[in-house]
C-alpha positions as a printed NumPy array, in Angstrom:
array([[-166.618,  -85.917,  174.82 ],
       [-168.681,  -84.073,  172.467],
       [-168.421,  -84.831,  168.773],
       [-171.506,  -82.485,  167.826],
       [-169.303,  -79.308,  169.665],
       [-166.098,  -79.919,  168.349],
       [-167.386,  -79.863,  164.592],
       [-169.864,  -76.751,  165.666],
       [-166.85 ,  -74.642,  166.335],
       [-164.519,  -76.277,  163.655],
       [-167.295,  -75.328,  161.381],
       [-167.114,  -71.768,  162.125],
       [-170.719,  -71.342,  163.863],
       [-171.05 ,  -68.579,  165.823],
       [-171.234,  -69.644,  169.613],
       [-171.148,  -67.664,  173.026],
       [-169.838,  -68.716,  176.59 ],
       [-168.25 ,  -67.386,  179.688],
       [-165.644,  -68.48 ,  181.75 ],
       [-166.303,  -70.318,  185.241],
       [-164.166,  -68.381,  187.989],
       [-166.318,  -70.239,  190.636],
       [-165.509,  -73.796,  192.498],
       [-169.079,  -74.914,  192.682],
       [-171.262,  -77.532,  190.502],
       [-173.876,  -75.302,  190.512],
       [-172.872,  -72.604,  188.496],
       [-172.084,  -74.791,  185.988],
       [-176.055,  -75.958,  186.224],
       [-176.182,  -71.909,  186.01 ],
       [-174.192,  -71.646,  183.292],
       [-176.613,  -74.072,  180.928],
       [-179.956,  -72.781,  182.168],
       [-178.919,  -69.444,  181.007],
       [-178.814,  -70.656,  177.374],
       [-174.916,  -70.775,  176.705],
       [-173.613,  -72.484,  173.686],
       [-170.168,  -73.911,  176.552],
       [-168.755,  -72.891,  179.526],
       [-164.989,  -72.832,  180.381],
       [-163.462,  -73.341,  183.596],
       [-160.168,  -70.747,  184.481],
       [-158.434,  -73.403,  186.66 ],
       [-155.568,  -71.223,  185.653],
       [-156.783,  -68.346,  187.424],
       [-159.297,  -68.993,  190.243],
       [-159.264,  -72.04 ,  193.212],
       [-160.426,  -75.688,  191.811],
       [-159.184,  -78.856,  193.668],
       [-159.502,  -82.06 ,  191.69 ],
       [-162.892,  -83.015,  193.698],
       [-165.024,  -80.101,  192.674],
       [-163.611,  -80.334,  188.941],
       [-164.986,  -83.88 ,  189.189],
       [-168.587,  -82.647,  190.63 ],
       [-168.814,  -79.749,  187.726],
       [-167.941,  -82.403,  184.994],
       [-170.648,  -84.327,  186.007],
       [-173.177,  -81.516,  186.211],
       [-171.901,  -80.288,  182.598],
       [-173.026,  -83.709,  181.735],
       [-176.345,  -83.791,  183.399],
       [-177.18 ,  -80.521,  181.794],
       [-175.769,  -80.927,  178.358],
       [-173.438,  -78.113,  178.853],
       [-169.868,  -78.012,  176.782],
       [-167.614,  -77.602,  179.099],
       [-163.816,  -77.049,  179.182],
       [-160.744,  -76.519,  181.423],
       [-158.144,  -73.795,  180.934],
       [-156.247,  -75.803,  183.584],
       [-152.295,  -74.092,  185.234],
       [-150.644,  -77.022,  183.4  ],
       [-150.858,  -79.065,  180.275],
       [-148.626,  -81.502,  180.941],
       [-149.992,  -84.701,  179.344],
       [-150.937,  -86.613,  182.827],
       [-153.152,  -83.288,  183.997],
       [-154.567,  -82.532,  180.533],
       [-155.541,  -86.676,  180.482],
       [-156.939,  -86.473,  183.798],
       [-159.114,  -84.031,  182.734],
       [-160.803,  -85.938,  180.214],
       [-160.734,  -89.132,  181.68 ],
       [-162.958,  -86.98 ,  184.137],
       [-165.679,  -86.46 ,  181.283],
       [-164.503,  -82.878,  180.202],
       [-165.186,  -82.119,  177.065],
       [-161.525,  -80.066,  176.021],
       [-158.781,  -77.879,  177.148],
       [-158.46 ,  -74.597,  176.157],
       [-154.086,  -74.5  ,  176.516],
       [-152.796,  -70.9  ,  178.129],
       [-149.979,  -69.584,  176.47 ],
       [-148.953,  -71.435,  173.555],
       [-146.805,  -69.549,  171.957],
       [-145.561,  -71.68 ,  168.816],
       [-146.33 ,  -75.456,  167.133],
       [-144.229,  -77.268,  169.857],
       [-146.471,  -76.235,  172.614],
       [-148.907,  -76.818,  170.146],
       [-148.073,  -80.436,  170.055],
       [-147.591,  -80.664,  173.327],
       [-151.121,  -79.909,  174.409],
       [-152.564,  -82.248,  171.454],
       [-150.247,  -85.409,  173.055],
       [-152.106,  -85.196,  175.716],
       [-155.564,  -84.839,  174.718],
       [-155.592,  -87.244,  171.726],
       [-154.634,  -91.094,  171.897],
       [-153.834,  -91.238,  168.61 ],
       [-150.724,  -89.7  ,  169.128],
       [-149.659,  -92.335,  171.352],
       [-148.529,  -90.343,  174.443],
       [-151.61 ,  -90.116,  176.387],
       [-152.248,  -92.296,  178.846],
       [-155.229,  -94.895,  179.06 ],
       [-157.736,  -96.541,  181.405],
       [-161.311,  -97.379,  180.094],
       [-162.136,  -97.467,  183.513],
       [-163.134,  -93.746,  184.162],
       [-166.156,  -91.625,  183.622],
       [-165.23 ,  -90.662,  179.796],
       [-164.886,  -94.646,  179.538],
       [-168.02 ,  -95.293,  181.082],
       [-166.683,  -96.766,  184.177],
       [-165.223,  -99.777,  181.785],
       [-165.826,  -99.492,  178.521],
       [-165.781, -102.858,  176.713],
       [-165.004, -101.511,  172.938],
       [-161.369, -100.311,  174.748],
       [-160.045,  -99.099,  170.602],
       [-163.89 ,  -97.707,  169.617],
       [-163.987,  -95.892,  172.742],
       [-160.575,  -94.242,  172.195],
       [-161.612,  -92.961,  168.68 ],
       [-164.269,  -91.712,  170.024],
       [-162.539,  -89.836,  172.922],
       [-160.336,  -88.567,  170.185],
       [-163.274,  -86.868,  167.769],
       [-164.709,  -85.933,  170.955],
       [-162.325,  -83.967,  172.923],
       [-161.888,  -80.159,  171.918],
       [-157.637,  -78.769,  171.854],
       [-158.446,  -74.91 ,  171.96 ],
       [-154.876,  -72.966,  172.091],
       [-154.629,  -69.454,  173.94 ],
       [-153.145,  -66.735,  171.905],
       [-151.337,  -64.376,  173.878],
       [-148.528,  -63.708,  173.188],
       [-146.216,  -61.602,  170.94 ],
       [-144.165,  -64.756,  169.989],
       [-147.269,  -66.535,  168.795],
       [-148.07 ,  -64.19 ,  166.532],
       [-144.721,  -64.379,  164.603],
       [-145.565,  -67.866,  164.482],
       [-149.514,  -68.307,  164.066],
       [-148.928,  -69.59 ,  160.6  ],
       [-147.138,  -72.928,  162.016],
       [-149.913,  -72.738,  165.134],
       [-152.883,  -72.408,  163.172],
       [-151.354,  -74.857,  160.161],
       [-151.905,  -77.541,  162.776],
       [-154.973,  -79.242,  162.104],
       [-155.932,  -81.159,  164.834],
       [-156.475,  -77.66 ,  166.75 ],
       [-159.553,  -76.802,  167.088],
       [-159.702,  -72.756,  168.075],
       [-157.008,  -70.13 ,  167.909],
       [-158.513,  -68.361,  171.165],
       [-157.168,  -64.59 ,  171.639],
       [-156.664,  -63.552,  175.053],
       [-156.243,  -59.875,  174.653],
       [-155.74 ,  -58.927,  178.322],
       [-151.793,  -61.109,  178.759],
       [-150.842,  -60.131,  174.9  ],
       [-151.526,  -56.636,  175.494],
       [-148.383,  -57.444,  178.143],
       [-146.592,  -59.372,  175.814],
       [-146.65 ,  -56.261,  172.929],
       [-145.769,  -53.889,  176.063],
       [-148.96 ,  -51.838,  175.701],
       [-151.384,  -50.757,  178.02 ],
       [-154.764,  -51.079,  176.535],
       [-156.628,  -54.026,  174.538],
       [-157.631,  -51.167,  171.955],
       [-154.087,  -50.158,  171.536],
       [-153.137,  -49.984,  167.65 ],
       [-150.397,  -53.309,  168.203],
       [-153.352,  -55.599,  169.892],
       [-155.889,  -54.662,  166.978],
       [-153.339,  -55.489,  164.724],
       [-152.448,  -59.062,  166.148],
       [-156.579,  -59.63 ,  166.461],
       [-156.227,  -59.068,  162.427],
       [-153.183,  -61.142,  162.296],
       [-154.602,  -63.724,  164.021],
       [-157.831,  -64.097,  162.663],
       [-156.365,  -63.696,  158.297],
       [-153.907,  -66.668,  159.765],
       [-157.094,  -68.769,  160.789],
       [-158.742,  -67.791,  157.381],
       [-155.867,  -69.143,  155.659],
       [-155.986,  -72.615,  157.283],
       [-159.606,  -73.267,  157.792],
       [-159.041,  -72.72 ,  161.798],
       [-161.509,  -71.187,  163.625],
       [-160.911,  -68.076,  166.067],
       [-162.182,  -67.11 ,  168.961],
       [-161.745,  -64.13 ,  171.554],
       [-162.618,  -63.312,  174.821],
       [-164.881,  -60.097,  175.064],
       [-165.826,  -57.37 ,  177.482],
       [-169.278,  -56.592,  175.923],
       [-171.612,  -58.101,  173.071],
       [-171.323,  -55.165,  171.264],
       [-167.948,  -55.899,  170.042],
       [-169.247,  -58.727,  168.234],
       [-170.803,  -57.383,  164.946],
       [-166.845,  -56.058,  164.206],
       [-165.253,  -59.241,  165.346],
       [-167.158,  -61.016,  163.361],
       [-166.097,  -59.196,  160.262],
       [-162.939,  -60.757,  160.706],
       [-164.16 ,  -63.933,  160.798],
       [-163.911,  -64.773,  163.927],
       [-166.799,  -67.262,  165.463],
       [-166.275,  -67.689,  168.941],
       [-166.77 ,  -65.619,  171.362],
       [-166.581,  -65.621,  175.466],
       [-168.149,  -62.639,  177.056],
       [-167.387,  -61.908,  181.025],
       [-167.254,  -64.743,  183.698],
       [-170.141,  -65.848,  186.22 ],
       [-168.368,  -63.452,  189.014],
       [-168.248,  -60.928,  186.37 ],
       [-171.868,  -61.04 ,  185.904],
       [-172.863,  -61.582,  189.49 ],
       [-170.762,  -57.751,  189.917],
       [-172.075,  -56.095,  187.16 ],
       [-176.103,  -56.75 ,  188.416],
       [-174.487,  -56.157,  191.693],
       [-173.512,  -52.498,  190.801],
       [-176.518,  -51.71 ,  188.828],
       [-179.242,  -52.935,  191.701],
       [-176.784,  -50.542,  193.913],
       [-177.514,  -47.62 ,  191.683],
       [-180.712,  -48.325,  190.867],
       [-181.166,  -48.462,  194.821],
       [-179.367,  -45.213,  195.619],
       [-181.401,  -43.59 ,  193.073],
       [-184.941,  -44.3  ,  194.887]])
């Protein structure tokens, strides 16, 4: 649970993170000595058993890192598991209209009244004895980011983003390139669902975010209004030095 997060990026600040493709507790140690504002685990696209999410939660908290899951399923039971764990949000794949929507926000916030409770776990404290002050907490805490990626979401980002208790409209521009039946993220029908996306988030006071192949498309991005941005993944990173100490080798 992070309070001081969750309002950062509800407030619109301007924050920068990568994704975790890694199952190891150390690169989330990585991930906070190299300055990021959060970190987000794919769980939806790379190997994590329930043990080694456990041992990166904990090293997100030792080193004061935001971190959240993009986890294969938000069913209510995995997205509370999650939490109970000490994670501090879920960023939901593929919601693609204000049911899902609600769906991912009964199971991150108690107030709703559908997801399940034990004080008794790591977000509780290992027994918390204020059992209602530590569930209000848990529910300013927790972060409900929704991926944007596809072409039926963006008929219906109004309803999406009109939900308040979301915290990010988060474009992936790699599946709704797939969606809109285009090949390329730069494609005239992807720029135009970035714009759609981000006036719709304008509109109702939600913040955007996107995920990014380089820094430099930030000063544009930004001009839309969107605040959040996730540039590259620790493999990503660990290949691009890879390939440039490889050049720089061959050209000795």
């Amino acid at each position: 649970m992070d309070q001081a997060f969750r309002q950062a990026v509800r407030d619109g600040r301007r924050l920068l993170g990568g994704f975790i493709k890694t199952a190891s507790h150390q690169a989330v140690e990585m991930m906070a000595r190299a300055g990021q504002d959060f970190a987000i685990i794919d769980a939806e696209h790379a190997p994590f058993d329930l043990a080694t999410l456990d041992a990166m939660a904990l090293a997100a908290q030792a080193t004061h890192l935001p971190l959240l899951v993009r986890p294969p399923s938000t069913d209510r039971a995995s997205v509370g598991q999650l939490l109970d764990m000490g994670f501090g949000g879920v960023l939901a794949p593929h919601v693609d209209g204000p049911e899902a929507a609600g769906r991912l926000l009964d199971g991150v916030r108690y107030d709703r009244g559908h997801r399940g409770f034990s004080p008794s776990t790591r977000a509780g404290g290992y027994g918390a004895p204020d059992a209602a002050a530590y569930r209000r907490a848990a529910d300013a805490g927790a972060s409900a980011w929704c991926m944007i990626e596809d072409a039926a979401a963006i008929e219906r980002i109004d309803a999406i983003a009109a939900i308040d208790d979301l915290d990010c409209l988060f474009l992936g521009r790699a599946d709704l390139s797939l969606s809109l039946g285009v090949d390329r993220q730069d494609d005239p029908k992807v720029v135009e669902a970035v714009r759609i996306v981000a006036d719709a988030g304008r509109r109702h006071g939600r913040t955007v975010g996107i995920f990014i192949g380089s820094i430099a498309e930030v000063p544009a991005l930004s001009a839309l209004g969107i605040s959040v941005f996730m540039c590259g993944s620790d493999q990503s990173w660990i290949m691009a030095e890879g390939k440039r100490l490889r050049a720089e080798f061959e050209g000795t």
